[in-house]
N, C-alpha and C positions, 0 to 999 in steps of 0.2 A: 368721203373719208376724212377731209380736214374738218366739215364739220363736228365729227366724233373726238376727234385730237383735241379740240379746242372745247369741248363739251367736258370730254374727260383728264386735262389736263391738270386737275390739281392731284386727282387720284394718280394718274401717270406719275408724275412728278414724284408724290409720296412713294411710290412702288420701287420708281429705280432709284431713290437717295438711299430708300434703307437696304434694299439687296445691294445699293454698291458700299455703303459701310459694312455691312455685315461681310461679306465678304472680304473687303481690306480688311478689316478686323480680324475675321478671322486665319485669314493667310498670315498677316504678322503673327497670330500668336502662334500659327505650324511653326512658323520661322524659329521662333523663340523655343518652344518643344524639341525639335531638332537638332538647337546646341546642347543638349543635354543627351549624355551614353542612355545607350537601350535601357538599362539596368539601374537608372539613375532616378534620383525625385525630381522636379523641377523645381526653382527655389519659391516662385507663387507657392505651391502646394508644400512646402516646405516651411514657411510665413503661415501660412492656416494651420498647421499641423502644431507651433508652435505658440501659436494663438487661442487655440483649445487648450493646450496644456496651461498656461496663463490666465483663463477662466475658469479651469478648473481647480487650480490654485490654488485661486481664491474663496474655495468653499471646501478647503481641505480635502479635494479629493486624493486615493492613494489612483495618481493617473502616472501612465509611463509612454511617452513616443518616442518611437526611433524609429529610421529607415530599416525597410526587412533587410536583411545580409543578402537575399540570393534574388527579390523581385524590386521592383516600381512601386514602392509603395511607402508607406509610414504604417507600421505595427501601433495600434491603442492597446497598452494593456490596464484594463482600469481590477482595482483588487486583487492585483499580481495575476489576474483572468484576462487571455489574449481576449477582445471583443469583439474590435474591428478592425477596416483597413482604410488609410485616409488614401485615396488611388488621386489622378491627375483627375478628371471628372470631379471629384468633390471639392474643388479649392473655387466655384461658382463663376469661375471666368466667363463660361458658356451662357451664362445668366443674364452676365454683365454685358455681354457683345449686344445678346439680344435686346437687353432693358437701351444701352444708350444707340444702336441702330434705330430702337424707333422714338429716340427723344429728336437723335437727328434728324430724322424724317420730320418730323411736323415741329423743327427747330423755332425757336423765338427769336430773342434779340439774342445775339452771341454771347454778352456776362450772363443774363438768366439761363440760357442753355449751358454754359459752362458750368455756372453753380450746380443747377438742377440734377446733371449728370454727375458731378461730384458729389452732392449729398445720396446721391442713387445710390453711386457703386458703396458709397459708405454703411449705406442702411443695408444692400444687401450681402456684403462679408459680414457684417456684422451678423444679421441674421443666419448668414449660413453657418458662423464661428458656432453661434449660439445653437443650432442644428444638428453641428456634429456631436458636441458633449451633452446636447440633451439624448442623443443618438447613442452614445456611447452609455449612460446611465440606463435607459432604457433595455437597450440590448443586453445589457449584465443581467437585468433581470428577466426581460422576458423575451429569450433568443427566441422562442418560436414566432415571436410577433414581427422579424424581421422584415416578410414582405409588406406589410399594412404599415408599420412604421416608417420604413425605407423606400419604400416604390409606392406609397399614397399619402400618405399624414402630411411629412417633411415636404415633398414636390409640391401638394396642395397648397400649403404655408407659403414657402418661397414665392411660386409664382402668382400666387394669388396677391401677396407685397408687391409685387413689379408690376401685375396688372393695377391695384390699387392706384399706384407711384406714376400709369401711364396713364390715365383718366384724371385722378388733380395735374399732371402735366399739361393734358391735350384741353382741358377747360378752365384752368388757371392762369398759363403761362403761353404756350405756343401762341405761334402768330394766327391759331384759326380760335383763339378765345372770346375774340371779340366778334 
């Protein structure tokens, strides 16, 4: 048996850093969700919501966000047409746990991991900003394409960036590059 320990000990080692980040990770962010009322936005998703409207902007869209009066959410209404709905799920936090659980897992030198993980989470709010108002323009036009757009195009996009971002990571930078 300790033969196999010591055999498989890098893989060991990778397995429990990232289910144990992943897991702090994600408990603080319950943590964080939970000071906000049932009926409330969270102020992450509240920051994205307002960051869509600020891309959109910027290319004269006639775009409107507000919290719904009676749910959890932020009402898009883009050409005075309700569109979408920005919910907790779409502010890409879930993304995030997962992109820097496995940057930490096969971590480098602590600045290069701290950068790496910061230009991460940067690239993918950004992406995801960029996601919703292409999402939003979209769906104005072609509400029947909601599931092909929403549940495969955009997830395809997104995680295919983090996968990209964890591959130059794990052969660039982590400590198994060399």
């Amino acid at each position: 048996m300790r033969k196999y320990l010591l055999q498989f000990k890098p893989f060991l080692i990778f397995i429990s850093t990232f289910f144990g980040v992943y897991i702090l990770l994600t408990v603080i962010y319950k943590f964080y969700l939970n000071s906000f009322e049932i009926n409330d936005v969270d102020g992450i998703t509240s920051v994205v919501g307002h960051n869509v409207n600020q891309l959109m902007d910027l290319f004269n869209c006639d775009i409107k966000i507000f919290k719904s009066i009676a749910n959890p959410y932020l009402e898009v209404w883009y050409n005075k047409k309700y569109t979408l709905r920005i919910i907790e799920g779409c502010n890409a936090i879930s993304v995030i746990i997962l992109f820097v659980s496995f940057v930490v897992a096969f971590s480098g030198k602590f600045k290069t991991t701290l950068f790496f993980i910061l230009f991460g989470i940067f690239i993918i709010y950004l992406l995801n900003v960029i996601r919703i108002a292409l999402l939003t323009v979209l769906l104005f036009h072609f509400p029947e394409k909601e599931h092909i757009l929403h549940g495969v195009l955009f997830p395809l996009v997104i995680y295919g960036v983090v996968f990209v971002l964890w591959i130059i990571w794990v052969n660039k930078f982590s400590k198994y590059a060399k």
